[in-house]
C-alpha positions in Angstrom: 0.0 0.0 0.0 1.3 3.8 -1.0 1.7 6.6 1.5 -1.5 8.2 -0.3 -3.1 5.0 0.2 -2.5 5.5 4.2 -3.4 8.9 3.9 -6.9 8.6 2.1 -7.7 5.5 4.4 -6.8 7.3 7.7 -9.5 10.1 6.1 -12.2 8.0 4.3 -11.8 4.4 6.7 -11.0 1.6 5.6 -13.9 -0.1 3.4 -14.5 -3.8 5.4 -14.4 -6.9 3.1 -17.0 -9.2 2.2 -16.5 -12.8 2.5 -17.4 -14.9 -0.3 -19.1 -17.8 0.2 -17.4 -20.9 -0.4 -18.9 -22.8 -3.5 -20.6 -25.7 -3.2 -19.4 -28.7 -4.1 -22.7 -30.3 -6.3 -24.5 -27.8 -7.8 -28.1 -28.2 -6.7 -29.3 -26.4 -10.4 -28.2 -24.1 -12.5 -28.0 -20.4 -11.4 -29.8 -17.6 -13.1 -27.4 -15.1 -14.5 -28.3 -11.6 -13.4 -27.2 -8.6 -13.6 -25.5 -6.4 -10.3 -27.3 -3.8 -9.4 -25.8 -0.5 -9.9 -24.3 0.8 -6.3 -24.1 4.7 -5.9 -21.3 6.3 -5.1 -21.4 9.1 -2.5 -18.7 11.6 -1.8 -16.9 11.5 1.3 -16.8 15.3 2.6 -12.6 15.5 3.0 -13.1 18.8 5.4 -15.9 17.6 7.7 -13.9 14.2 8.3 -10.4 16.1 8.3 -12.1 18.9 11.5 -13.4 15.9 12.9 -9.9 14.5 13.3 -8.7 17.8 14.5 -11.2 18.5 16.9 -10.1 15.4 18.9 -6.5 15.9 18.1 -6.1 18.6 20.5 -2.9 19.9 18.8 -4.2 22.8 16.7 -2.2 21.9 13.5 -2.4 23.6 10.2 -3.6 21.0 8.6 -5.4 23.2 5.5 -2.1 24.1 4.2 0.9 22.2 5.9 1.1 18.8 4.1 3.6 17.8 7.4 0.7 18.8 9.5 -1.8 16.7 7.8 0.2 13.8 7.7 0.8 14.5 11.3 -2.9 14.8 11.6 -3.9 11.3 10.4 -1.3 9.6 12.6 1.3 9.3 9.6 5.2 10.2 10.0 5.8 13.5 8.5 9.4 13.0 7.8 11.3 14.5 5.1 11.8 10.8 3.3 8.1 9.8 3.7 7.2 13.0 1.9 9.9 12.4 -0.4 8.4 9.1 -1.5 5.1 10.6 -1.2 5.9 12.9 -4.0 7.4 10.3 -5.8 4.4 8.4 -5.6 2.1 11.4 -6.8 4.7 12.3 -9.5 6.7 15.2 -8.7 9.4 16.3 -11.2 11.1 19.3 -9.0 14.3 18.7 -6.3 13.2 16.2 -3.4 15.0 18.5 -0.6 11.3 19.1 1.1 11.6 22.8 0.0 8.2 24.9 0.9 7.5 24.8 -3.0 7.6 20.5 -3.0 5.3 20.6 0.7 2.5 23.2 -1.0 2.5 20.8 -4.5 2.0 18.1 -2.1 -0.5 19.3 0.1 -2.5 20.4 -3.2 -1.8 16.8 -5.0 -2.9 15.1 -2.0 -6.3 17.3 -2.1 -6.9 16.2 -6.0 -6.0 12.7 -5.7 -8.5 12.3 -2.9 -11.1 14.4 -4.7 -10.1 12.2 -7.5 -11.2 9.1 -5.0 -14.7 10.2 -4.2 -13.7 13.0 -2.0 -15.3 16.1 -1.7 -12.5 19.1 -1.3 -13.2 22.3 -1.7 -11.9 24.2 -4.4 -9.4 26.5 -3.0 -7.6 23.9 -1.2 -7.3 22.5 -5.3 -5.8 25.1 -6.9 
């Protein structure tokens, strides 16, 4: 799993997973082939979730513009090489020395790609 993996996890929850039914072993009669119904998808509102985590945080961070204190925010390490491979990961092309220029293209990659996920961000933290 990625470091933005992590991230959007920590923010959306993790999705729990189904077990499948084993098969049987004689099939009683053939199944009819239907069709799956089509499931809707519903935004995740990023803010609400993200000021819920910061109300019980306690620790004031800056987490609408400081990438560190996001990361911080969702229980993450903040250090300089996980937000080098972070912006690895999300396909930065400038100098990996965690400069203020790399941290605000971070912050506002990590605000598309979880709009980009089904998350609901507001449009200044985008641009």
């Amino acid at each position: 799993m990625g470091i933005f993996s992590s991230i959007k996890d920590a923010i959306f929850g993790k999705k729990a997973v189904a077990a499948t039914p084993a098969p049987s072993a004689i099939p009683l009669e053939p199944a009819a082939v239907t069709a799956p119904e089509p499931v809707a998808i519903t935004e995740i509102d990023v803010i609400a979730h993200l000021e819920e985590i910061d109300a019980n945080d306690g620790r004031n961070l800056n987490w609408r513009t400081s990438i560190v204190d996001l990361m911080k925010m969702v229980g993450m390490d903040a250090s300089l090489q996980e937000r080098k491979d972070l912006a690895m990961e999300l396909g930065y092309t400038g100098e990996l020395e965690g400069s203020a220029a790399m941290n605000m293209w971070l912050h506002k990659a990590v605000m598309r790609e979880l709009a980009a996920n089904g998350g609901k961000v507001p449009a200044e933290l985008l641009d």
